[in-house]
C-alpha positions as CSV (number, residue, x, y, z in Angstrom):
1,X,-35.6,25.7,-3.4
2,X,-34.1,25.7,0.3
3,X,-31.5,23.0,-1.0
4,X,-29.9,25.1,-3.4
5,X,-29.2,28.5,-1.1
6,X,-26.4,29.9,0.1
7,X,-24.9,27.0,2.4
8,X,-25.0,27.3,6.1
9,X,-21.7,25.9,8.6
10,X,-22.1,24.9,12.1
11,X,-18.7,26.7,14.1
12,X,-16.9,26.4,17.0
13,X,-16.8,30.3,17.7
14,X,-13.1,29.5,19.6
15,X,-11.6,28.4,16.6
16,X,-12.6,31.2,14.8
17,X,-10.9,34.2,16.5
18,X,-13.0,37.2,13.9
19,X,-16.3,35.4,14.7
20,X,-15.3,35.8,18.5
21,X,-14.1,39.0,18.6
22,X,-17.6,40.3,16.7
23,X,-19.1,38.3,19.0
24,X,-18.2,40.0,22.0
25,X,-18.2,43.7,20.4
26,X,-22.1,42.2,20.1
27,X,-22.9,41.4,22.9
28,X,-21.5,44.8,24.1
29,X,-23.4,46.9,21.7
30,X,-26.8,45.2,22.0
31,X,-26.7,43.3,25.7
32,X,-27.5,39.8,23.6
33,X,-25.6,37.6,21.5
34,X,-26.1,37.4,18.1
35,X,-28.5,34.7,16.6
36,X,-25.9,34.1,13.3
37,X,-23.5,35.3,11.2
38,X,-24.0,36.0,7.2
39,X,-20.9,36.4,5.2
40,X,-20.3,37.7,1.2
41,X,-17.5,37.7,-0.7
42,X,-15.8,40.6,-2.6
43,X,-15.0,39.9,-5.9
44,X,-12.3,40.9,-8.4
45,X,-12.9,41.1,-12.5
46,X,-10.9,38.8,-14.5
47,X,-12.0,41.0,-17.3
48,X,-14.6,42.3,-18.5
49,X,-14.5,46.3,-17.6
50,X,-17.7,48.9,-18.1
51,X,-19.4,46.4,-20.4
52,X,-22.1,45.3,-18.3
53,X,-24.5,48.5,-18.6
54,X,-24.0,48.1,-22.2
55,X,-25.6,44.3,-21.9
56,X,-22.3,42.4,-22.3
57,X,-21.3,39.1,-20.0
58,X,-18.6,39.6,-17.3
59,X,-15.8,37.3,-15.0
60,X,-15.8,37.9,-12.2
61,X,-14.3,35.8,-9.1
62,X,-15.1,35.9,-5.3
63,X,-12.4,37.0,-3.3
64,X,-11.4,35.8,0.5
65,X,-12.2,39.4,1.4
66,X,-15.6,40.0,2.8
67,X,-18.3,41.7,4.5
68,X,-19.3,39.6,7.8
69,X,-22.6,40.7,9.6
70,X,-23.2,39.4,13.1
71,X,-27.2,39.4,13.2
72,X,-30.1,38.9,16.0
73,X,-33.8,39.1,14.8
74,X,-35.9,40.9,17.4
75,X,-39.8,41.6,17.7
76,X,-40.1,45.4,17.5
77,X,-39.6,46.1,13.3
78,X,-36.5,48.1,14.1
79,X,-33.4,47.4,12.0
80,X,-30.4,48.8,13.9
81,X,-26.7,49.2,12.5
82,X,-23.4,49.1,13.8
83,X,-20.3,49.1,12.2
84,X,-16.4,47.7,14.2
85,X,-15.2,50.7,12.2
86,X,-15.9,53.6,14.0
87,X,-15.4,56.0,11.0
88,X,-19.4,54.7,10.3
89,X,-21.4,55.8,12.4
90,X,-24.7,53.6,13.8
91,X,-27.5,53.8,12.2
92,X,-31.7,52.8,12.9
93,X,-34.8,52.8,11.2
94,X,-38.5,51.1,11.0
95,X,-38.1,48.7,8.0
96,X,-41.5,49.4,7.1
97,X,-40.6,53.0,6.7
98,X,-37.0,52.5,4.5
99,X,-35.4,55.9,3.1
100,X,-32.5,55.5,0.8
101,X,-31.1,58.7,-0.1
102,X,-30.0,58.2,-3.4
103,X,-27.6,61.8,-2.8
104,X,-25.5,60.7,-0.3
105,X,-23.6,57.6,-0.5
106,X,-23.6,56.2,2.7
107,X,-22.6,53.0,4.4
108,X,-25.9,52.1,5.8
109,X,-27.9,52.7,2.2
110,X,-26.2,49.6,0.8
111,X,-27.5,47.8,3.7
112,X,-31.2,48.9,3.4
113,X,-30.3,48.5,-0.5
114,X,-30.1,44.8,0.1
115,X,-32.9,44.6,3.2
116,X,-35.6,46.0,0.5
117,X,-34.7,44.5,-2.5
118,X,-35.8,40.9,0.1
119,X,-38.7,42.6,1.6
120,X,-40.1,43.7,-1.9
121,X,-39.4,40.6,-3.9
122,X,-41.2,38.0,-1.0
123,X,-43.8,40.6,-0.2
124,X,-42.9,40.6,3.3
125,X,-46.1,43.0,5.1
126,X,-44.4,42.3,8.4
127,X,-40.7,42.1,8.5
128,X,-39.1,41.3,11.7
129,X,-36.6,44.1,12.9
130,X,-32.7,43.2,13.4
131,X,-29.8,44.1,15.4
132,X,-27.0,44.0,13.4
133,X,-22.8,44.4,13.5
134,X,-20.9,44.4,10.2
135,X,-17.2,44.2,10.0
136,X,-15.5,44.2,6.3
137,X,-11.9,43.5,5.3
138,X,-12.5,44.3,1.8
139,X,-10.8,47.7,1.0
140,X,-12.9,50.9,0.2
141,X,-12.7,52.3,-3.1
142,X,-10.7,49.9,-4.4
143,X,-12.8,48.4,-7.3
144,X,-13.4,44.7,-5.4
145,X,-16.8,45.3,-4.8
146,X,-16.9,46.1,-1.1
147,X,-20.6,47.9,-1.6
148,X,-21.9,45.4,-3.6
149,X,-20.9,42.8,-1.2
150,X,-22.8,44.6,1.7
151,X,-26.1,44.3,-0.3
152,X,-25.3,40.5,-0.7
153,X,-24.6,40.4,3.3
154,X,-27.6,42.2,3.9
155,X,-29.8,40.8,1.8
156,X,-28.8,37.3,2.8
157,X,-29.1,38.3,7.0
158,X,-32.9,39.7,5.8
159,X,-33.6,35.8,4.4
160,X,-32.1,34.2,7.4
161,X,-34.1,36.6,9.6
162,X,-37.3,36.3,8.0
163,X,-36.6,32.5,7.5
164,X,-36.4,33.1,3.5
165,X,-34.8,31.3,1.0
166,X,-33.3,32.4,-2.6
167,X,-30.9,29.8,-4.8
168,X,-27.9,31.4,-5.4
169,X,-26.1,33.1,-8.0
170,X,-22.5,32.9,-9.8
171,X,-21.1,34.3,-13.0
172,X,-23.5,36.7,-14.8
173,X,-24.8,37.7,-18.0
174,X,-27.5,40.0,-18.9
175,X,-29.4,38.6,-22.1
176,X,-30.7,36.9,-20.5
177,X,-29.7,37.3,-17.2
178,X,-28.3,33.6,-16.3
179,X,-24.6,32.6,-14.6
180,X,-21.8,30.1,-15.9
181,X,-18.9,28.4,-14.0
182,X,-15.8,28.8,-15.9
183,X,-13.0,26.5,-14.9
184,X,-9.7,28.7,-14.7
185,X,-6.6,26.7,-15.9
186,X,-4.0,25.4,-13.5
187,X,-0.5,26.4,-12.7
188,X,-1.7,30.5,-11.9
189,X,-2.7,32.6,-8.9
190,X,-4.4,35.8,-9.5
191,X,-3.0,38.4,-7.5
192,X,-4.7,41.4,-6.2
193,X,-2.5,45.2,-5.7
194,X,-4.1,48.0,-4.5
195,X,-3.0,51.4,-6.0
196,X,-4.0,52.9,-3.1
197,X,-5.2,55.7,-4.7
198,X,-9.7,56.0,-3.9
199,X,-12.1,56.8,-6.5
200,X,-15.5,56.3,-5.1
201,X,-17.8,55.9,-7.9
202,X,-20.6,57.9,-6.5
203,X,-18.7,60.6,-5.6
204,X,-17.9,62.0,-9.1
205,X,-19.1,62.3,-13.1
206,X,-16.5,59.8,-14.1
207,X,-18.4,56.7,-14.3
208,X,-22.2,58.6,-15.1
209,X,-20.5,60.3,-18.3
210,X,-19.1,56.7,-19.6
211,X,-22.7,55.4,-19.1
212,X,-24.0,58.4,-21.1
213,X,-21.5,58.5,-24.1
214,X,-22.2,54.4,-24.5
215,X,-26.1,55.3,-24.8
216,X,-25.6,58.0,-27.1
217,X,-23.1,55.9,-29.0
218,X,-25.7,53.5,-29.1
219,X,-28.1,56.0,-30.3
220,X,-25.8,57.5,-33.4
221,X,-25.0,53.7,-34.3
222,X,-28.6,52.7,-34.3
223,X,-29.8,55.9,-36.4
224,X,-27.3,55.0,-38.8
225,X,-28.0,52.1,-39.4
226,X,-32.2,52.7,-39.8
227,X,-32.8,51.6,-36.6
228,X,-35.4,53.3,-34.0
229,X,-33.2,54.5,-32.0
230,X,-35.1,56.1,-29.5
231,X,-36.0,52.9,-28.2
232,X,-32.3,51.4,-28.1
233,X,-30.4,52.1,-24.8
234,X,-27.8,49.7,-25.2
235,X,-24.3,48.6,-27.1
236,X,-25.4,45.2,-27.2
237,X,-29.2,46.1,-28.4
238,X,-27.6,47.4,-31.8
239,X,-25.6,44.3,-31.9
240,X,-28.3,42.6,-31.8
241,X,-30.8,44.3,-33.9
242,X,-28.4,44.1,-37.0
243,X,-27.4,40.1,-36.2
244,X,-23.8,40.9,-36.7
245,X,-20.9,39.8,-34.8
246,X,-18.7,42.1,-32.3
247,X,-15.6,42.3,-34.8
248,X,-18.7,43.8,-37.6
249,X,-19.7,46.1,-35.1
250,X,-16.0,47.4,-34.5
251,X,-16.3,47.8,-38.1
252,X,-19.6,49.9,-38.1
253,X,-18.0,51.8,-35.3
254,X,-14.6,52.8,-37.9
255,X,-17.1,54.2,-40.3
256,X,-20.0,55.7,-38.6
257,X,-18.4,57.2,-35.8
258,X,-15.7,59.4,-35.5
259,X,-12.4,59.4,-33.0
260,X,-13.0,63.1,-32.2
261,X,-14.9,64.7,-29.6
262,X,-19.0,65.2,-30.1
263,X,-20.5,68.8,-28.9
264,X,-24.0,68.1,-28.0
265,X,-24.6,70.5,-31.1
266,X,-23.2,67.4,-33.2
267,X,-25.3,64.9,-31.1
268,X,-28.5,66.9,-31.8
269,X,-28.3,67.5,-35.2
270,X,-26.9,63.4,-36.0
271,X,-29.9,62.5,-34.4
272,X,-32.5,65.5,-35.5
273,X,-33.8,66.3,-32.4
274,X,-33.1,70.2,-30.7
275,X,-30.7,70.5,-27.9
276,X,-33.9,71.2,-25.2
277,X,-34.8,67.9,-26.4
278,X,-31.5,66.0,-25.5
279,X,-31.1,67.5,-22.0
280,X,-35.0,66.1,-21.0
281,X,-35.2,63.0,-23.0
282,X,-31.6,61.6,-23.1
283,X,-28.7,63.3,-21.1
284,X,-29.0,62.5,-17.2
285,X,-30.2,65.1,-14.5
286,X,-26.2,64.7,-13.2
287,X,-24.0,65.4,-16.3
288,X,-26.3,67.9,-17.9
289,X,-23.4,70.5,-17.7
290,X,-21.3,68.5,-20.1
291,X,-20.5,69.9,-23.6
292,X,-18.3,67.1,-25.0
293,X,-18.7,63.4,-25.2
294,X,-16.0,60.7,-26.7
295,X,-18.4,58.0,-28.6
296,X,-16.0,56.1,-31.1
297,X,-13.5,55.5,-28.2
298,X,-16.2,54.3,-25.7
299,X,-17.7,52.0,-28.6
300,X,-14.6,51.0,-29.7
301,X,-14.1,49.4,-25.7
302,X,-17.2,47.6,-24.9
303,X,-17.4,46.0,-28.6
304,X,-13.9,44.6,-28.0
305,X,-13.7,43.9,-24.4
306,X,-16.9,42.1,-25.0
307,X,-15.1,40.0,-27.4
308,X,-12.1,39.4,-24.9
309,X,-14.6,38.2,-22.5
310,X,-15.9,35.4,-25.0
311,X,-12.4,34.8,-26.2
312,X,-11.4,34.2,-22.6
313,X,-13.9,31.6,-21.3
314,X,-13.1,29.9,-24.9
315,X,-9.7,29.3,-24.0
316,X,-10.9,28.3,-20.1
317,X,-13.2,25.9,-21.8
318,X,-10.9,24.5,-24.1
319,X,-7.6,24.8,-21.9
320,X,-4.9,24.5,-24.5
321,X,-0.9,24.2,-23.4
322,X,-0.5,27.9,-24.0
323,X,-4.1,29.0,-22.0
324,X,-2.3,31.1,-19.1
325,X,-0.2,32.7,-22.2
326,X,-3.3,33.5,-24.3
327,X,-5.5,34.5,-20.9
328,X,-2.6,36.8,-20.3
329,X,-2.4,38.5,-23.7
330,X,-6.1,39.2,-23.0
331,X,-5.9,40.7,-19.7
332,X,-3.3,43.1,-21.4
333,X,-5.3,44.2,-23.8
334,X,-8.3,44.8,-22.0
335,X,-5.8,47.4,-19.6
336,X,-4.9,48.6,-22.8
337,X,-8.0,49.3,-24.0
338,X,-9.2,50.7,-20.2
339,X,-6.4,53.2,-20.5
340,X,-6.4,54.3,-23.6
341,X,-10.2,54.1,-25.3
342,X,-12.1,54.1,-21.8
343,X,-9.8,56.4,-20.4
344,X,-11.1,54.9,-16.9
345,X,-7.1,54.1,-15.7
346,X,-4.7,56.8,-13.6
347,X,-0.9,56.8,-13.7
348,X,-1.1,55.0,-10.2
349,X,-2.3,52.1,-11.6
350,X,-0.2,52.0,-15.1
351,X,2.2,52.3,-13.0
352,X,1.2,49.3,-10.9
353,X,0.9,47.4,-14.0
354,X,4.4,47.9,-15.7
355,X,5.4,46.6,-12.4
356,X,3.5,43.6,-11.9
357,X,4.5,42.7,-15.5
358,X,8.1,43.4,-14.9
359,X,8.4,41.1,-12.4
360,X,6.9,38.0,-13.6
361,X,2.7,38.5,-14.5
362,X,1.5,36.6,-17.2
363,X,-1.1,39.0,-17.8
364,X,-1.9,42.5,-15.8
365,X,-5.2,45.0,-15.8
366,X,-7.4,47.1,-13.7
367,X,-10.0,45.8,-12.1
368,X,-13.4,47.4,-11.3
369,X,-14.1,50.8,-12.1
370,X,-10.9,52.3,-12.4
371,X,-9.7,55.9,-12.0
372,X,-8.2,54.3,-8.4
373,X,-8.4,50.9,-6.8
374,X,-6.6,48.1,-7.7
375,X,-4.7,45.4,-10.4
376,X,-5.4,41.9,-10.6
377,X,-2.2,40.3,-12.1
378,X,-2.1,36.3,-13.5
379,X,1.0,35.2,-12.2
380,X,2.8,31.4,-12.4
381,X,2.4,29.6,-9.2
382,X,6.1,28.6,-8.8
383,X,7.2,32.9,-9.2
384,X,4.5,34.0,-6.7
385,X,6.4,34.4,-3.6
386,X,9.3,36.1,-5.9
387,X,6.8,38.3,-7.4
388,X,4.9,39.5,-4.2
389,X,8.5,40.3,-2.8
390,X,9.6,42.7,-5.7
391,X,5.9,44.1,-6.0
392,X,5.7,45.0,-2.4
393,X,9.4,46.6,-2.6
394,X,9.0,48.4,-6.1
395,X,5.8,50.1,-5.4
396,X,4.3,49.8,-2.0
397,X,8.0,50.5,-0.2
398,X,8.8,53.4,-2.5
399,X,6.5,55.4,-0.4
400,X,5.9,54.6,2.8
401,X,3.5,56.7,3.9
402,X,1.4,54.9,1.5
403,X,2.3,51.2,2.7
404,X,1.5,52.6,6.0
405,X,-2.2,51.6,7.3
406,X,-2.9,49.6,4.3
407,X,-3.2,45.9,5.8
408,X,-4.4,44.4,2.4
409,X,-2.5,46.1,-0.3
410,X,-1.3,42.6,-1.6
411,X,-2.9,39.6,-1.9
412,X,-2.7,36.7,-3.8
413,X,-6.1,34.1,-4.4
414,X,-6.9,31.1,-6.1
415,X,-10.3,30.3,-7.8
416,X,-13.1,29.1,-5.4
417,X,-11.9,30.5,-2.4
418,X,-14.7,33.0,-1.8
419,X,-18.6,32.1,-0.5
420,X,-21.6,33.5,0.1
421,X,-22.8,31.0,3.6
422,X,-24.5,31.4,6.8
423,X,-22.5,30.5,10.2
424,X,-24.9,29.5,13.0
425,X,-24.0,30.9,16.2
């Protein structure tokens, strides 16, 4: 229904010094002003880390960081890109004729990402093309969700363009796929540190291999148990084909699986298959060069960050005295747990932690997908401006060279702040 889309705010352009200034860089690039403006939130996990892929719920919260696209639909179907960062470059294509090459992770993809995932779920024969200027203040790399928020933006300026409605989306979980608000307790702001250390996700076999050693975890668990396992794909599928809870499957994990490493020799002969057969039915085409695969750790993660996850929006729901204490404990575990079974951290970011719970966090993790990016630390509203002082000095001004050119290395936000809405030119 129209009623329930993303929300759309009349402006005053003047008051609103971004939406003037990509206004006029417009107007320069195209010779015409832009019809509207399209704006989507990046968002931070609460907790919840490398647990969706295995079918488990996750928290995340929008952000005040964002992806803002200036847009103008025009008659020839040409969709053409331009970015206010000049480090990516312009881009144009027929959007009946939309490429994505899956190989090279660049910025316009996400776009076209978003654009076909519209086109093909309305059927739309005959899009209308676009001119279109993107400007993002959510840092790259840094786990908030900056590329995921460009396929929101994108796929929101499509609707508006082809004059498209979807209802809108909020918390997700995956079986089935539906979203929850939880109400976070008062009396914290959730503050958001960039490591400044980069780990694009597409750009290396970190991420891939954790996917792979959860399926064949899956697979080993499932066999075990007299399961048909070629069929089961997911942490959460043996979970629920055995109708047990997540602290029996951390159980099952102790005594089926084991802490050390799997060769793929192991693999093969647990599951009684040859090792031709694993590299064309199970491994992936881009990690078929690894020998070596960590199962009980992996396992051992998602099964009990799942649990933190429930154990979390219990607390939100039920908001006892000691919630921010408890949420806390949570979030501690979970980095814990990131470090140390999912191996997803980096000393940059444990580093980050100890600090942010040194001076004053309730609760500390990773956010994202680790191996870079940033911490989102619970901290009490009354030591926040105390705590962002001694963060910014004890990590950020230790180096400065890193401090330098990194606008939005510390951030605090409250709950609600972030938006997915339409701004009519």
């Amino acid at each position: 229904m129209a009623g329930d889309g993303p929300a759309a705010l009349p402006v005053q352009l003047v008051e609103q010094p971004r939406l003037q200034k990509l206004k006029e860089m417009f107007i320069s690039k195209y010779g015409s002003a832009p019809k509207f403006y399209a704006r989507a939130p990046g968002r931070v996990n609460l907790i919840g880390e490398h647990i969706d892929y295995c079918g488990y719920a996750v928290l995340p919260m929008a952000i005040e960081q964002d992806i803002l696209i200036a847009a103008e639909p025009v008659q020839t179907q040409v969709v053409q890109l331009a970015n206010t960062n000049s480090s990516y470059l312009d881009f144009s294509t027929s959007v009946n004729n939309i490429q994505i090459n899956k190989t090279k992770p660049q910025w316009h993809n996400y776009f076209l990402c978003g654009l076909k995932g519209i086109q093909e779920h309305f059927g739309l024969n005959n899009p209308t093309g676009m001119n279109c200027l993107l400007d993002g203040t959510i840092p790259p790399s840094s786990g908030l969700s900056s590329s995921s928020a460009l396929v929101c933006c994108a796929g929101l300026v499509t609707l508006r363009a082809n004059g498209k409605t979807l209802s809108k989306a909020k918390l997700i979980e995956f079986n089935p796929l539906r979203a929850t608000d939880v109400r976070l307790p008062s009396g914290a702001a959730f503050v958001i540190a960039n490591s400044c250390v980069e780990m694009n996700k597409a750009a290396t076999s970190h991420y891939n291999i954790r996917v792979m050693e959860c399926r064949l975890a899956t697979k080993l668990l499932s066999k075990s148990k007299g399961l048909d396992w070629k069929k089961m794909l997911r942490l959460h599928d043996v979970q629920t084909k055995l109708g047990v809870s997540l602290e029996e499957m951390l159980t099952i994990v102790e005594e089926v699986l084991h802490p050390e490493p799997y060769s793929t020799e192991e693999i093969c002969k647990c599951l009684g298959i040859s090792l031709e057969e694993l590299h064309s039915q199970i491994l992936s085409q881009n990690i078929q060069d690894v020998s070596t695969f960590k199962l009980y750790q992996r396992a051992k993660h998602v099964y009990s960050e799942a649990a933190r996850v429930l154990e979390f929006q219990k607390i939100c729901s039920k908001a006892p005295a000691n919630a921010l204490q408890l949420l806390g404990e949570l979030m501690n575990q979970s980095h814990i747990s990131c470090r140390e079974m999912y191996e997803c951290s980096c000393p940059e970011l444990d580093r980050l932690v100890d600090i942010c719970l040194q001076f004053g966090a309730i609760g500390s993790r990773l956010t994202g997908a680790g191996w870079g990016g940033c911490t989102v630390s619970m901290v009490p509203t009354d030591k926040l401006s105390m705590f962002l002082k001694n963060v910014k000095k004890s990590y950020y001004q230790m180096d400065g060279q890193r401090l330098a050119g990194e606008n939005n290395s510390l951030f605090a936000t409250k709950p609600g702040r972030g938006a997915l809405v339409f701004v009519e030119a």
